[in-house]
N, C-alpha and C positions, 0 to 999 in steps of 0.2 A: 344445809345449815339448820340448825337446831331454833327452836325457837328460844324467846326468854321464857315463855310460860313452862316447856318440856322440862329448863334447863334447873329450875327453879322445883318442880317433882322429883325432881331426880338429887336435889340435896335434900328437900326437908325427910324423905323418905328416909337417906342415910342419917341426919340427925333427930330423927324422929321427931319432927313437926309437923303440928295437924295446920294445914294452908289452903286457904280457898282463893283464889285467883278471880277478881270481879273484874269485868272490864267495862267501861267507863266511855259515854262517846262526847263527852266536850270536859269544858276546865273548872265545871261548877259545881257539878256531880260528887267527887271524892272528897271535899271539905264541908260539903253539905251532908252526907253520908256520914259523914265522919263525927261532926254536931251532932245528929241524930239517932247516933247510937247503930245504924245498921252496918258500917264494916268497924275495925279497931285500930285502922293503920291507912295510910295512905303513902304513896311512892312518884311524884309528879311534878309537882313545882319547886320553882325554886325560893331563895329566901326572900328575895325581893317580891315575888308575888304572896306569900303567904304571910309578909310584912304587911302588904296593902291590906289583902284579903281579910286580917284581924282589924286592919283600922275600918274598915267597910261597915264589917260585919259585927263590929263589938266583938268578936272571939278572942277564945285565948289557946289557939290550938299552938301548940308545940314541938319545935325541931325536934328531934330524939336520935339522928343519926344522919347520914349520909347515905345515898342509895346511886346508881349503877349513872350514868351519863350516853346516851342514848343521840345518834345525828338525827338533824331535824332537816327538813326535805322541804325545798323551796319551787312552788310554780306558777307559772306564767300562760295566758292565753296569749302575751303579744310577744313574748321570744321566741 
């Protein structure tokens, strides 16, 4: 199985787009990043968290599209 990140070189190349793929290890990082000027985009939450996320934070960061829907994996030490 391909990754997202392979799957995602393999269009921008045919639509000629320059893309850097950042990865990111918790849910603070990309809208903090994104404030800051160091990436121009972000891909990861949803509306209700970037609803909260601007009341929080005073931002006013904004939807601009829809992005890919991804399963999320649930675990247990007592199952």
């Amino acid at each position: 199985m391909k990754s997202g990140t392979s799957l995602l070189k393999k269009s921008e190349k045919k639509k000629n787009i320059d893309l850097e793929v950042v990865e990111m290890n918790d849910y603070v990082l990309p809208n903090t990043a994104l404030e800051e000027g160091s990436v121009q985009l972000n891909a990861f939450q949803h509306r209700a968290y970037l609803a909260q996320w601007n009341k929080d934070k005073g931002s006013d960061i904004k939807e601009i599209g829809t992005t890919f829907i991804v399963p999320l994996y649930y675990f247990s030490t007592k199952i």
